[in-house]
C-alpha positions in Angstrom: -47.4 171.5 -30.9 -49.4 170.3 -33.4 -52.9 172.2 -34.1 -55.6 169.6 -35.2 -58.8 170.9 -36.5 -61.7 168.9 -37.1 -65.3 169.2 -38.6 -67.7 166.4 -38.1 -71.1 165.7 -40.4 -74.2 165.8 -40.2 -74.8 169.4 -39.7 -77.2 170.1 -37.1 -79.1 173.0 -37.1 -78.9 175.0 -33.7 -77.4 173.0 -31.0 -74.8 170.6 -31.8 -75.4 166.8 -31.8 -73.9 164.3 -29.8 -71.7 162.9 -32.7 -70.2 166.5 -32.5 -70.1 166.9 -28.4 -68.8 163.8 -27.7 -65.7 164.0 -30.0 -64.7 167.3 -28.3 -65.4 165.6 -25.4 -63.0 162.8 -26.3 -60.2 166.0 -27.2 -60.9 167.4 -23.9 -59.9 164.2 -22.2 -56.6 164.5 -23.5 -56.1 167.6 -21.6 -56.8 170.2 -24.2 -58.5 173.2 -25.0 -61.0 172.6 -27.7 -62.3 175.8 -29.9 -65.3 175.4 -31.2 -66.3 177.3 -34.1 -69.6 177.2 -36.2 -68.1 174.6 -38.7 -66.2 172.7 -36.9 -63.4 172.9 -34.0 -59.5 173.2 -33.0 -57.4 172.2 -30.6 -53.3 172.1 -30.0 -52.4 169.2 -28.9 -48.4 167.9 -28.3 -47.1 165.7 -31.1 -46.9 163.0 -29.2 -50.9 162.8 -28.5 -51.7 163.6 -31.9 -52.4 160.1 -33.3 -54.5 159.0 -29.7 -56.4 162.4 -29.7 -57.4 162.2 -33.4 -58.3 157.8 -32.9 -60.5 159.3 -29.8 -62.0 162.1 -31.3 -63.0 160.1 -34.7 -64.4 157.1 -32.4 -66.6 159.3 -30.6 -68.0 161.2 -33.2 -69.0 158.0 -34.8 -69.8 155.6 -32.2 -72.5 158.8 -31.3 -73.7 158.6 -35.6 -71.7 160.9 -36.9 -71.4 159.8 -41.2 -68.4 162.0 -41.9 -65.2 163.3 -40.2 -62.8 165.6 -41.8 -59.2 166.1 -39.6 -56.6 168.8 -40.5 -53.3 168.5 -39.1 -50.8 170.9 -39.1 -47.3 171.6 -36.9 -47.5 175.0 -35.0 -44.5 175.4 -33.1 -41.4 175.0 -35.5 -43.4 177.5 -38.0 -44.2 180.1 -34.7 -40.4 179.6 -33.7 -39.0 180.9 -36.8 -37.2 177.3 -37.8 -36.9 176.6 -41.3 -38.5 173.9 -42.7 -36.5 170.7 -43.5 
């Protein structure tokens, strides 16, 4: 598993914008849970969506005016598992 996080820009004060609720819209499409935190949001995703999910989510958010997207990508499972690193 792969655990993507991503924060989208501009900031809104309050709610969220659409730039921001339709990219975790687009992760949630893919089958995922999507956390959403006051920054920005997470979600594991298998290694072989990764590349789709993060295309999706980075569309949406600026297809709907988002002017900045930041996306953090980092395997989970081998480092959870105990497997040494290569």
């Amino acid at each position: 598993m792969v655990l993507i996080e991503f924060t989208i820009e501009p900031f809104v004060e309050g709610q969220p914008g659409s730039h921001v609720t339709a990219a975790i819209d687009a992760a949630r499409a893919h089958g995922v849970g999507v956390e959403i935190g006051p920054f920005g949001s997470s979600c594991l995703v298998p290694a072989a969506q990764v590349g789709s999910l993060v295309a999706d989510v980075t569309n949406a958010a600026f297809v709907n005016g988002a002017t900045h997207v930041s996306v953090h990508a980092e395997r989970v499972d081998d480092v959870q598992s105990g497997a040494s690193e290569i």
